[in-house]
Residue frames as a rotation matrix with the C-alpha (Angstrom) as fourth column:
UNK 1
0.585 0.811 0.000 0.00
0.811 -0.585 0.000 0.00
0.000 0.000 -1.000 0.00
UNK 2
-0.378 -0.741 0.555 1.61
0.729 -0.608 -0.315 3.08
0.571 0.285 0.770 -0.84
UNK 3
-0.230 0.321 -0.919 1.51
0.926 -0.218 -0.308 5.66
-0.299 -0.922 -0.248 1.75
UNK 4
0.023 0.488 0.873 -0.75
0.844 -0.477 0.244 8.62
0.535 0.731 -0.423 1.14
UNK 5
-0.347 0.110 0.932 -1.25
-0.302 -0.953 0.000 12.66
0.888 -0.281 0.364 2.65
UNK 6
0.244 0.593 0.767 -2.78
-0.467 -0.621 0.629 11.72
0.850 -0.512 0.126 4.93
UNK 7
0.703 -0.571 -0.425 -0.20
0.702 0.457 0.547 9.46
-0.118 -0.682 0.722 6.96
UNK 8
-0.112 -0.692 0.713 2.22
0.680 -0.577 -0.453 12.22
0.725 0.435 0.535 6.02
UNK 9
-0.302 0.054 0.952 0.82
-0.257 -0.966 -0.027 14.54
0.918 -0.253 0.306 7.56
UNK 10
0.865 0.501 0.015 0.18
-0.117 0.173 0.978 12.56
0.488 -0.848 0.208 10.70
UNK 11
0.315 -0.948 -0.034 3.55
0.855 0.299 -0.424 11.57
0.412 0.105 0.905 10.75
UNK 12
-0.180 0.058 0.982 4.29
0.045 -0.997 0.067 15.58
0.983 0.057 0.177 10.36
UNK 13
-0.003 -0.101 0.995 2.60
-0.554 -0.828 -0.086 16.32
0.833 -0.551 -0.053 13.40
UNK 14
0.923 -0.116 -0.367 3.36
0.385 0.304 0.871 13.66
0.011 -0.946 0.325 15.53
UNK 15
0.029 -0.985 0.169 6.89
0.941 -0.030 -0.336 14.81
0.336 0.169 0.927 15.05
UNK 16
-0.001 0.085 0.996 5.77
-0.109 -0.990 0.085 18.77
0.994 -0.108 0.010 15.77
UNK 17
0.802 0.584 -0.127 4.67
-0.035 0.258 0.966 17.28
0.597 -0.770 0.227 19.19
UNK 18
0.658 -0.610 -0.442 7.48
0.721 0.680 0.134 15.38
0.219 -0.406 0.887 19.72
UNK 19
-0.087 -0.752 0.654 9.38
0.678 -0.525 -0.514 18.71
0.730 0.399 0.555 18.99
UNK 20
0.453 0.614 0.646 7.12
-0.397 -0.510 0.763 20.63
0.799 -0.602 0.013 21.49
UNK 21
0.909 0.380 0.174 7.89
-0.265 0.203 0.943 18.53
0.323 -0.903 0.285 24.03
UNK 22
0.485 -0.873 -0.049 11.96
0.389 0.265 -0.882 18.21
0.784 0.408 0.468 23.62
UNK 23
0.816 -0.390 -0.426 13.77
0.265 -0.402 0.877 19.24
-0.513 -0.828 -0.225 26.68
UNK 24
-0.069 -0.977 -0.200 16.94
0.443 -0.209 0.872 19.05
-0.894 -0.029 0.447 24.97
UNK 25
-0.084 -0.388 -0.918 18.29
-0.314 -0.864 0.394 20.70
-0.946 0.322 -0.049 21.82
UNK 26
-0.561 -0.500 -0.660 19.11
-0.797 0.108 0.595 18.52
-0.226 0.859 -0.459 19.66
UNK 27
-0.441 0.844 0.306 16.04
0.861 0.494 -0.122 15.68
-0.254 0.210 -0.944 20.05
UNK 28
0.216 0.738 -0.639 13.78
-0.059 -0.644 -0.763 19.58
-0.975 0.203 -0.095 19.08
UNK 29
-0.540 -0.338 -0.771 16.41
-0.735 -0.257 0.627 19.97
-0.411 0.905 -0.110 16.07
UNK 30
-0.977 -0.214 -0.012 15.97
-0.182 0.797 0.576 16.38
-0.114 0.564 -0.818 14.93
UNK 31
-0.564 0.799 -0.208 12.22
0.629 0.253 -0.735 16.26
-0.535 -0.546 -0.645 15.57
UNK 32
0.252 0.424 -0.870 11.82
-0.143 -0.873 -0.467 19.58
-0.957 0.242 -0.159 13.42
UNK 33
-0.434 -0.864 -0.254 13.71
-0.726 0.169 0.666 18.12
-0.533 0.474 -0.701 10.69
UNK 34
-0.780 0.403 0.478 11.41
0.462 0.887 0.006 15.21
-0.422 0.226 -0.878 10.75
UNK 35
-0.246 0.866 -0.434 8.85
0.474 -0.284 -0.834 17.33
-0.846 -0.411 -0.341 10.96
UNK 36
0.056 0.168 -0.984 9.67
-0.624 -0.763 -0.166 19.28
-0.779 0.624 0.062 7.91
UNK 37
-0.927 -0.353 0.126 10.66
-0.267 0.859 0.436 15.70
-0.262 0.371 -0.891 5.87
UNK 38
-0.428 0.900 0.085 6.87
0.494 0.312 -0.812 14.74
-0.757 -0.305 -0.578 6.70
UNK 39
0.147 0.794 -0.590 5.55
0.258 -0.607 -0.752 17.56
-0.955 -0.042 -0.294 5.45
UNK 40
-0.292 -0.764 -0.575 7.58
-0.840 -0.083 0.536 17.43
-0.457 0.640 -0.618 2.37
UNK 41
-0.900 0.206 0.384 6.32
0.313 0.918 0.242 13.90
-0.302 0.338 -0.891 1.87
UNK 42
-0.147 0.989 0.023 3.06
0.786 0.131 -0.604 14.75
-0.600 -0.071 -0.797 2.21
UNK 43
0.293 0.394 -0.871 2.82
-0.221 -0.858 -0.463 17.61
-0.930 0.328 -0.165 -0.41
UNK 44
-0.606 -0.482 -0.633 4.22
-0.744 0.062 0.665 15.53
-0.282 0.874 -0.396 -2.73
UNK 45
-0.799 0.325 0.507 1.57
0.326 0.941 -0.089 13.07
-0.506 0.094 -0.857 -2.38
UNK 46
0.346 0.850 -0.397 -1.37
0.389 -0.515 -0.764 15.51
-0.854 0.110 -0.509 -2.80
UNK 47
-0.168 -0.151 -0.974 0.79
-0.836 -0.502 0.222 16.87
-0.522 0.852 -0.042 -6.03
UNK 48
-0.887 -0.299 0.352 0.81
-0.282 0.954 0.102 13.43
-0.367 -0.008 -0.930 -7.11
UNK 49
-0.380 0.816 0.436 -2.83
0.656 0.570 -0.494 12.24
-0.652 0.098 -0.752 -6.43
UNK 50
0.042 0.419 -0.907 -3.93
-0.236 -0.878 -0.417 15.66
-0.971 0.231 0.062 -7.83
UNK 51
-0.205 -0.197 -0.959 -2.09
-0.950 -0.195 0.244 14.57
-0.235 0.961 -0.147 -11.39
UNK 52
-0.998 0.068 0.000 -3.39
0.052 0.766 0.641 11.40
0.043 0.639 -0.768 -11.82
UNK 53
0.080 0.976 -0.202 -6.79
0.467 -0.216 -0.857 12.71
-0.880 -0.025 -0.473 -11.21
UNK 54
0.303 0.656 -0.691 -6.47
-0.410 -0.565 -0.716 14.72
-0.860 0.500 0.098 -13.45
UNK 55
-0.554 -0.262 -0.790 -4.83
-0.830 0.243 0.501 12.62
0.061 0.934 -0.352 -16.10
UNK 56
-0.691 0.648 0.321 -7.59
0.601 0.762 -0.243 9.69
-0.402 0.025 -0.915 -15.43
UNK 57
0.215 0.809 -0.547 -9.92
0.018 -0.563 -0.826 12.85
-0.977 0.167 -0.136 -16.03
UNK 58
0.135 0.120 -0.983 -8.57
-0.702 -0.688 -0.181 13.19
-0.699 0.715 -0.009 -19.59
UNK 59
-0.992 0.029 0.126 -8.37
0.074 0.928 0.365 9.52
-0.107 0.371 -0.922 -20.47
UNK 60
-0.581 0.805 -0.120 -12.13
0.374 0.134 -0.918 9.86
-0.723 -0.578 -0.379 -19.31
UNK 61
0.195 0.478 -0.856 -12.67
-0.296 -0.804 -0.516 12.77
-0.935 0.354 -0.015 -21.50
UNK 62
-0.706 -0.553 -0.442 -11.03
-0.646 0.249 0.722 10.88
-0.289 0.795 -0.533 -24.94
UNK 63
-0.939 0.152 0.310 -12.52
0.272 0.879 0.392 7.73
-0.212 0.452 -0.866 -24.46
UNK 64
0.149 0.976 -0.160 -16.21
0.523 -0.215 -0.825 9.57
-0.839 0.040 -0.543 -24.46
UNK 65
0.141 -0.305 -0.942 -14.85
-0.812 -0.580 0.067 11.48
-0.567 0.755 -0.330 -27.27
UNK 66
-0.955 -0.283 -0.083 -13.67
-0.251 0.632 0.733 8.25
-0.156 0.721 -0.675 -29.11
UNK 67
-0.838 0.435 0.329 -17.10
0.379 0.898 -0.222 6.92
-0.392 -0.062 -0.918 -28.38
UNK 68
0.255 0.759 -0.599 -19.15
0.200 -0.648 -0.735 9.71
-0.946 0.067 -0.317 -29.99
C-alpha cells in the first residue's frame, strides 16, 4: 500500500509534538527536521494524487470522445 497525505501529515505532526515537548536541543532539532521531511512527503503526495486525477480525467474525457 503506498503511503498517502494523509499518513504524512500525521507523521508531520506527531513529530511537531514530539518537537514541542523536547527538553533538549538537539532531540527539538531532529524532531523539526522530521517534521519538515513529513511535510515534504506529504505535499508531494497531494501533487501526485492531484495529477493522476487529473490525467484519469482526460483519459475519461477521450474515451467519451472516441465513443461519440
Amino acid at each position: 500500500m503506498s503511503q498517502g497525505y494523509e499518513f504524512y501529515m500525521t507523521r508531520a505532526d506527531e513529530a511537531a509534538a514530539e518537537a514541542e515537548a523536547a527538553a533538549l536541543d538537539n532531540v527539538r532539532d531532529r524532531a523539526l527536521r522530521a517534521e519538515a521531511t513529513w511535510r515534504g512527503l506529504a505535499d508531494q503526495a497531494r501533487a501526485v494524487a492531484m495529477e493522476r486525477a487529473k490525467v484519469e480525467k482526460e483519459k475519461a474525457v477521450q474515451r467519451e470522445a472516441a465513443l461519440d
